[in-house]
N, C-alpha and C positions, 0 to 999 in steps of 0.2 A: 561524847565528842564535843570539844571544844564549840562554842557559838558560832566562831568567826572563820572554823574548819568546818562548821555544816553550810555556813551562807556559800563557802569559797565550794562546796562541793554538789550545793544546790544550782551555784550557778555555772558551772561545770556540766552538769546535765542536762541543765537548758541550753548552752552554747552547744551541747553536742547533738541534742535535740534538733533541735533549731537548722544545726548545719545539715542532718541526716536530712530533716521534710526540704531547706531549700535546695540539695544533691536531687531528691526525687520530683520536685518540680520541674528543675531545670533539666532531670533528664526525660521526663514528660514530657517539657515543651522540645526539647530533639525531637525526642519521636514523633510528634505530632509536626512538626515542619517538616521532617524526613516524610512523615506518608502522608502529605496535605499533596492531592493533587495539585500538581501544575496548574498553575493559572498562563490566560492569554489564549488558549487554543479557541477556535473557531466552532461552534454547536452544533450537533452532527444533524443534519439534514433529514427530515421525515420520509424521502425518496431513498435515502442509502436500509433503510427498511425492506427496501417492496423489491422484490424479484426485480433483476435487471432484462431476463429474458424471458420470453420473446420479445419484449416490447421494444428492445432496442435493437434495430437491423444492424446488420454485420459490414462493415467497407474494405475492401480490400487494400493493402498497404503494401508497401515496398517492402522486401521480403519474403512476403507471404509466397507458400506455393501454393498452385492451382492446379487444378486437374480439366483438362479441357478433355469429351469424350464427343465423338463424332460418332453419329448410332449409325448412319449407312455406309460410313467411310473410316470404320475403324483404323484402320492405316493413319489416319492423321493425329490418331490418341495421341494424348502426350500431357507431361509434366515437367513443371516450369516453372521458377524465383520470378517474380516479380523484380523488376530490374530497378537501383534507386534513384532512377528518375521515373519510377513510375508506370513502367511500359514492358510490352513481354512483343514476342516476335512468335507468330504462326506460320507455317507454309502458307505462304502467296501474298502474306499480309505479313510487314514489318512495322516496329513502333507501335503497338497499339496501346495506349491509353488507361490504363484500368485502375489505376489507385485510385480510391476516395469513390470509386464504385460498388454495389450491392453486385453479387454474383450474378443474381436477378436480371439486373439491367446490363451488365455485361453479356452475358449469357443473348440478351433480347439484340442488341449490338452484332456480334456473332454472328448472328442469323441474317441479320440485313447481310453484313459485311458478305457472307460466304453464301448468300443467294444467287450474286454474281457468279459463281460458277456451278455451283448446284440448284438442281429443283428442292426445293424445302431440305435443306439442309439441316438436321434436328442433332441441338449442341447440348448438351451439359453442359454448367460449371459449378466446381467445389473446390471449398478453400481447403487443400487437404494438411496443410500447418502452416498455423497462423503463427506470425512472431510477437505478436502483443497479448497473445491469449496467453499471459502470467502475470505472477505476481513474484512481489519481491520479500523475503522477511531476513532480520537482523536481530543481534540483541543477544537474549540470553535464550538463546536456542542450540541445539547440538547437531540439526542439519537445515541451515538456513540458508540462503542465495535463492537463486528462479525456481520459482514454483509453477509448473501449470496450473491456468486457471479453468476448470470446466464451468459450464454453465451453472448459473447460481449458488456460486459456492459463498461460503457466508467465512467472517474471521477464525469464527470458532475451529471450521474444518480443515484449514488452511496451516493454523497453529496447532493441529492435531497433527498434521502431515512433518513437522520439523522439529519435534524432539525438543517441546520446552522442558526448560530447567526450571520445575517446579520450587524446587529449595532455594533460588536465585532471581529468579524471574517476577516480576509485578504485575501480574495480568491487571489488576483495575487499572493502570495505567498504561496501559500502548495506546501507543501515537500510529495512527493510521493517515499517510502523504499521498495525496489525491492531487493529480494532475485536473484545476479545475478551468482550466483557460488557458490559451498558446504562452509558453513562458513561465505559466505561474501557477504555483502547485499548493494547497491549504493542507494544514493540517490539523486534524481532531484527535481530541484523548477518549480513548474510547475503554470502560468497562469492561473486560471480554475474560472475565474467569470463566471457566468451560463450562462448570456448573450454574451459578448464580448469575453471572454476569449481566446485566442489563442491556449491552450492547453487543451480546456475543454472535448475535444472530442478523447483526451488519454485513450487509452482501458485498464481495468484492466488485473491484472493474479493472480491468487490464493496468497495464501499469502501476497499479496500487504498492505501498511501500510500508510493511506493518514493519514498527520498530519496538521490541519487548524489551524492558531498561530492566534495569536490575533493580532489586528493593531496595528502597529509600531517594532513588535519583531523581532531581528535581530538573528544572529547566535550565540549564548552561548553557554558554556559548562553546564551553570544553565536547557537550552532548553533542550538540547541533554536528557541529563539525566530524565528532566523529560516526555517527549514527547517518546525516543528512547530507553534508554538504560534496561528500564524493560519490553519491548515487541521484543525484539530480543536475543534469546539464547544467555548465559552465553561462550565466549570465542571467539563468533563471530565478526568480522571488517565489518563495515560500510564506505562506499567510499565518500567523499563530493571533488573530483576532489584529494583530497588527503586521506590518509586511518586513521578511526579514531577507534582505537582501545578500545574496550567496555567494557577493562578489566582493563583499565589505566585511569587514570583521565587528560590523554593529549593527543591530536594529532599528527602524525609525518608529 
């Protein structure tokens, strides 16, 4: 072979070379941006670890039903929504008071209240369904929307209940939306492959909003919106380590 037809086909192989490693770099560096966690999310709390119950008492909320049980005066049983100003209506007694109350102390309420016409009048009260005891999941799951929440259930059990799409689904990356202040809701990326996961064993709390992305989805504003911003109340901020207002189509 000619001199000047070996250099031209030497350097032929090294331009082909050359192109083949920088294709496989560049398709390296994708996939490494494709599965680099999301940055910005907020550090998940040493508390969302530890059993939420019993430690945390129970309040009664607007909706909730209640089971009020009169042990000597059965006739007065009865079950009944919590009205949304807060208040439910007994024979003899109207308007009474109860949201943001422990069954406990209503219950102790009760008793004064219906002394007045009874000797020791002995009441129960149970919240017999709550409307906050759920959760919410999204994403890449095959039965997702409200979940009931039992006591201390953790991410793992929650996303075992909704049919992830393992072949589609990112578990090292869900975003767990935590209402953590009137108004304003944080969110954390949470680890929760069923097996391995680091954070799988994250306990839920009412309201909570698990969002499963699909492989390779990073942080948008295309995401936000359609994962976040129609399942969180209209004027409320969302925390992603900085605060992402849900009324604007920006971040600050």
């Amino acid at each position: 072979m000619p001199e000047k037809s070996m250099l031209h086909d030497a350097r032929h192989r090294w331009r082909t070379a050359g192109c083949l490693t920088l294709v496989a770099a560049l398709l390296g560096i994708g996939a490494a941006c494709t599965r680099k966690p999301p940055e910005g999310y907020a550090p998940v709390p040493a508390d969302f670890r530890q059993p939420r119950f019993p430690q945390e008492s129970t309040a009664i909320e607007p909706g909730d039903t209640l089971n009020i049980r009169f042990y000597y005066h059965p006739e007065l049983n009865d079950s009944m929504t919590v009205r949304p100003d807060g208040k439910i209506s007994l024979p003899l007694h109207q308007g009474i008071a109860v949201a943001g109350k422990s069954p406990e102390l209503l219950q102790e309420e009760l008793h004064a209240i219906y002394a007045q016409e009874f000797v020791d009048p002995a009441i129960t009260v149970n919240i017999e369904k709550a409307v906050n005891a759920q959760v919410f999941v999204t994403g890449e799951v095959a039965q997702g929307g409200a979940k009931p929440l039992p006591g201390n259930a953790t991410v793992s059990q929650v996303l075992a209940t909704s049919s992830v799409l393992t072949t589609e689904a990112d578990l090292g990356n869900v975003i767990l939306v935590r209402q953590t202040r009137k108004d304003l809701y944080t969110a954390y990326r949470l680890d929760a492959d069923l097996v391995a996961g680091k954070d799988r064993s994250v306990y839920m709390a009412p309201g909570d909003i698990l969002i499963v992305p699909k492989n390779g989805i990073t942080m948008a504003n295309d995401f936000v919106k359609k994962y976040i911003t129609n399942m969180i109340p209209t004027q409320a901020n969302v925390v992603w380590g900085f605060t992402y207002y849900l009324n604007s189509d920006s971040s600050n």
